[in-house]
C-alpha positions as CSV (number, residue, x, y, z in Angstrom):
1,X,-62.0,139.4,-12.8
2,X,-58.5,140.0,-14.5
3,X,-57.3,136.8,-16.6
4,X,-55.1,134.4,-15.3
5,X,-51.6,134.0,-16.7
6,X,-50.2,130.4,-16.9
7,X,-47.1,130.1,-14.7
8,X,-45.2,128.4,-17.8
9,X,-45.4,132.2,-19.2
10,X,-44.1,133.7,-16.6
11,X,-41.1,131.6,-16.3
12,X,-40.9,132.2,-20.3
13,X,-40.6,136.0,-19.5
14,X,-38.2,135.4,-17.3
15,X,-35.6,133.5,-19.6
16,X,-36.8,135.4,-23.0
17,X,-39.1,137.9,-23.6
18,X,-39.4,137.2,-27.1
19,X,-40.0,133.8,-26.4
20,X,-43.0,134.4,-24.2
21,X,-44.6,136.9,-26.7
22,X,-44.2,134.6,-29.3
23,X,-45.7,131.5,-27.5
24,X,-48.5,134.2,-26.3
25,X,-49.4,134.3,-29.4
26,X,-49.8,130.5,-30.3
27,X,-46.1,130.7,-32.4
28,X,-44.6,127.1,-31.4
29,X,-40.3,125.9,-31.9
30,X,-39.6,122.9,-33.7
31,X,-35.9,122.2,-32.4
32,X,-33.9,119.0,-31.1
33,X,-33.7,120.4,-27.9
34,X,-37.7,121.1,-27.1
35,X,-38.3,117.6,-28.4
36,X,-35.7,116.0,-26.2
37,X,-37.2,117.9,-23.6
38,X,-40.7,116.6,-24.4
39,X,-39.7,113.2,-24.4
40,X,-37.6,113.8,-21.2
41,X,-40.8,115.1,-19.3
42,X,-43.3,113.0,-20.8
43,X,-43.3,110.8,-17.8
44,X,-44.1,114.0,-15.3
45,X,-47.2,115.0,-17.5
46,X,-48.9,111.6,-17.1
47,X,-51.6,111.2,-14.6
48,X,-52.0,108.0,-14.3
49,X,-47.9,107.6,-13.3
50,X,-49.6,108.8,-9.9
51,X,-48.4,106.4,-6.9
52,X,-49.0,106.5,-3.4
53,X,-47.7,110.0,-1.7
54,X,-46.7,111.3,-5.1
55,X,-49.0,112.8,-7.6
56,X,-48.2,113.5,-10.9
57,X,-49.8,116.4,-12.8
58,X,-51.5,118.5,-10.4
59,X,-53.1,121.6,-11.6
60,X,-53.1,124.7,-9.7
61,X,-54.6,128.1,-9.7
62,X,-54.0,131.3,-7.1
63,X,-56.5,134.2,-7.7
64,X,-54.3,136.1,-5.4
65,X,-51.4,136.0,-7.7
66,X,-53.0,135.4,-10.8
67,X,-51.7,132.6,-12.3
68,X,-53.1,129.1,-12.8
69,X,-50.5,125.7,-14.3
70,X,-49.4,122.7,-13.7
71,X,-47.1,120.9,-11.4
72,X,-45.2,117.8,-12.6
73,X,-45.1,116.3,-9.3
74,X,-46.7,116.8,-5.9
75,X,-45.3,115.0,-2.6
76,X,-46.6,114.5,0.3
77,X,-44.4,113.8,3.5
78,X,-45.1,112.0,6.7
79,X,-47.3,115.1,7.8
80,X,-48.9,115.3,4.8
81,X,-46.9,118.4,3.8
82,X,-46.5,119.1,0.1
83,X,-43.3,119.5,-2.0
84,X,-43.7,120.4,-5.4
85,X,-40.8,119.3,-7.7
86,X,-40.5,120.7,-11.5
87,X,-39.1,118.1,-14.0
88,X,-36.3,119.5,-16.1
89,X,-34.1,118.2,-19.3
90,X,-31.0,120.1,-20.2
91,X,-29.9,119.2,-23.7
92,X,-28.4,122.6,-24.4
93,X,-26.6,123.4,-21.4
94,X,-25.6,119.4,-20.4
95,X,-25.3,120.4,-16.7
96,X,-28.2,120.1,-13.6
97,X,-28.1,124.0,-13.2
98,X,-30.9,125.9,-11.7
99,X,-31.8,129.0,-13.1
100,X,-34.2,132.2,-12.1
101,X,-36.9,131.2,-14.6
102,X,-36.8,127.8,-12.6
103,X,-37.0,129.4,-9.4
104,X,-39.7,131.3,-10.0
105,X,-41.4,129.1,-11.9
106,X,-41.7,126.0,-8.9
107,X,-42.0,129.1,-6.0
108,X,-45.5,129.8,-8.7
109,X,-46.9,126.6,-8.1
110,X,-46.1,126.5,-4.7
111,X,-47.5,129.7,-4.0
112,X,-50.4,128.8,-6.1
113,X,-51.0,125.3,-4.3
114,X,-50.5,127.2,-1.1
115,X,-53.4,129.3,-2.1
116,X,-55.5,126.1,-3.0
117,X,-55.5,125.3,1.1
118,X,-52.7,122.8,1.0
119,X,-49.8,123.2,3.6
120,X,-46.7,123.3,1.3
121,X,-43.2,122.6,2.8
122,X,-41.0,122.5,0.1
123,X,-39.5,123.0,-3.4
124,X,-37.7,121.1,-5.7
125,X,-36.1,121.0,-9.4
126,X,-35.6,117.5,-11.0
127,X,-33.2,117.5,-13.8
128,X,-34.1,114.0,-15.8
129,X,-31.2,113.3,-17.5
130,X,-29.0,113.7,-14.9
131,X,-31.2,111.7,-12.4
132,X,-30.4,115.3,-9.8
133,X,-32.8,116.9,-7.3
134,X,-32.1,120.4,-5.8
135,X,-34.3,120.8,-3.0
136,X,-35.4,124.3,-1.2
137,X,-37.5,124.8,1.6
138,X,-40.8,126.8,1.4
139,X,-40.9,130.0,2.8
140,X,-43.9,130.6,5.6
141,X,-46.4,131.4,3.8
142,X,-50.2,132.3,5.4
143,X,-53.5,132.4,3.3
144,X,-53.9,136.1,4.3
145,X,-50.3,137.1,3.2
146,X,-50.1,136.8,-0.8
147,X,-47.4,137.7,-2.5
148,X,-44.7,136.7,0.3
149,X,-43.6,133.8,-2.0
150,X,-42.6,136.0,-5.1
151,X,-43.3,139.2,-6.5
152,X,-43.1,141.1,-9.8
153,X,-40.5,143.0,-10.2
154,X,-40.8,146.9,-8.9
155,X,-41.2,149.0,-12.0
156,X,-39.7,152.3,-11.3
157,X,-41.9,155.3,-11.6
158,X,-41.4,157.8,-14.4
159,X,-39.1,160.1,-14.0
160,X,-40.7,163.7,-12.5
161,X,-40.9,167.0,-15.2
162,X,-39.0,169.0,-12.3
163,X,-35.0,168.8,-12.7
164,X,-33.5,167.5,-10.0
165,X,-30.7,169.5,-8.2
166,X,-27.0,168.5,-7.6
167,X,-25.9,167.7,-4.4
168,X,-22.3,168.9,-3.4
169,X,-20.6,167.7,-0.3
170,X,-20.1,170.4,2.1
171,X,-22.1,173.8,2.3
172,X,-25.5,173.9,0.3
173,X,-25.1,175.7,-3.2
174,X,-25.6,178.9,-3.6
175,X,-29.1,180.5,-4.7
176,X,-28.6,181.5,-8.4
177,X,-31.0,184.3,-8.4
178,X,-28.9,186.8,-10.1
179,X,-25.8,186.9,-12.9
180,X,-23.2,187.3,-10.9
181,X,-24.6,183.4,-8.8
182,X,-22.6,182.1,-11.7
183,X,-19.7,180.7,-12.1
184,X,-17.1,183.3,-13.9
185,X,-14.1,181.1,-14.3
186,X,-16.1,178.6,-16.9
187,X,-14.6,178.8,-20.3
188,X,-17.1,179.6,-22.9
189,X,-17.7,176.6,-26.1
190,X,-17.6,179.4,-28.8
């Protein structure tokens, strides 16, 4: 069974590569922002903050997509539908703006609680300082379709050892089989 990458990483990827190798590798930051951001999100990684309908640090796991992590909040709706919302400081940037890494990061643990059996029916990013929710609804999602909620990105496939031709518009080139195929009219780089 391959080993399952925390969500957190992937969203790290996302924003920095560096960054992600070097937390990969046990290297932790220091700064004024992660610690504002620590104290901001305390709240979210607190258990026992847990009230009726809303659950606070819920972990998830999805074999299918082969992450496991952590969602600061769960909430359930009248239907008993799940919205996961990601808590989120911004001391560098001072504005509630929602990024890619954030995306994919919350559309993880959705996917990943969606795998766990619970019906999930939305999305959210909290930013705490701001007191701001953006919401998303959840994309349909079945047990026996993974990967609809997000996907790696295609890597291309190396490049074949066989030239490719040029393409001209018009009449298809000429067959270069012998000298005189060749252009004459080229000047020569001598």
């Amino acid at each position: 069974m391959p080993e399952l990458i925390p969500i957190s990483l992937v969203a790290h990827q996302a924003f920095c590569p560096r960054r992600a190798w070097l937390e990969a590798v046990g290297e932790k930051t220091d700064t004024h922002q992660v610690e504002i951001g620590t104290q901001a999100h305390a709240p979210a990684d607190d258990p026992t903050g847990s009230r009726a309908r809303r659950y606070r640090a819920v972990d998830v796991i999805s074999h299918d997509l082969g992450v496991l992590g952590r969602c600061d909040t769960v909430e359930l709706d009248e239907n008993a539908a799940m919205t996961v919302v990601e808590h989120k400081a911004t001391p560098v940037r001072r504005r509630p703006e929602v990024t890619e890494p954030m995306r994919i990061q919350v559309a993880l643990l959705a996917g990943a609680l969606a795998d766990m059996g619970y019906p999930v029916s939305g999305q959210a990013i909290y930013f705490t300082n701001h007191h701001t929710r953006w919401t998303y609804p959840s994309p349909r999602r079945t047990r026996r379709s993974p990967g609809t909620w997000w996907r790696p990105p295609r890597v291309p496939s190396p490049p074949s050892r066989r030239p490719r031709r040029l393409r001209t518009t018009g009449a298809a080139p000429a067959a270069r089989t012998s000298p005189s195929a060749f252009p004459t009219n080229v000047p020569s780089r001598r």
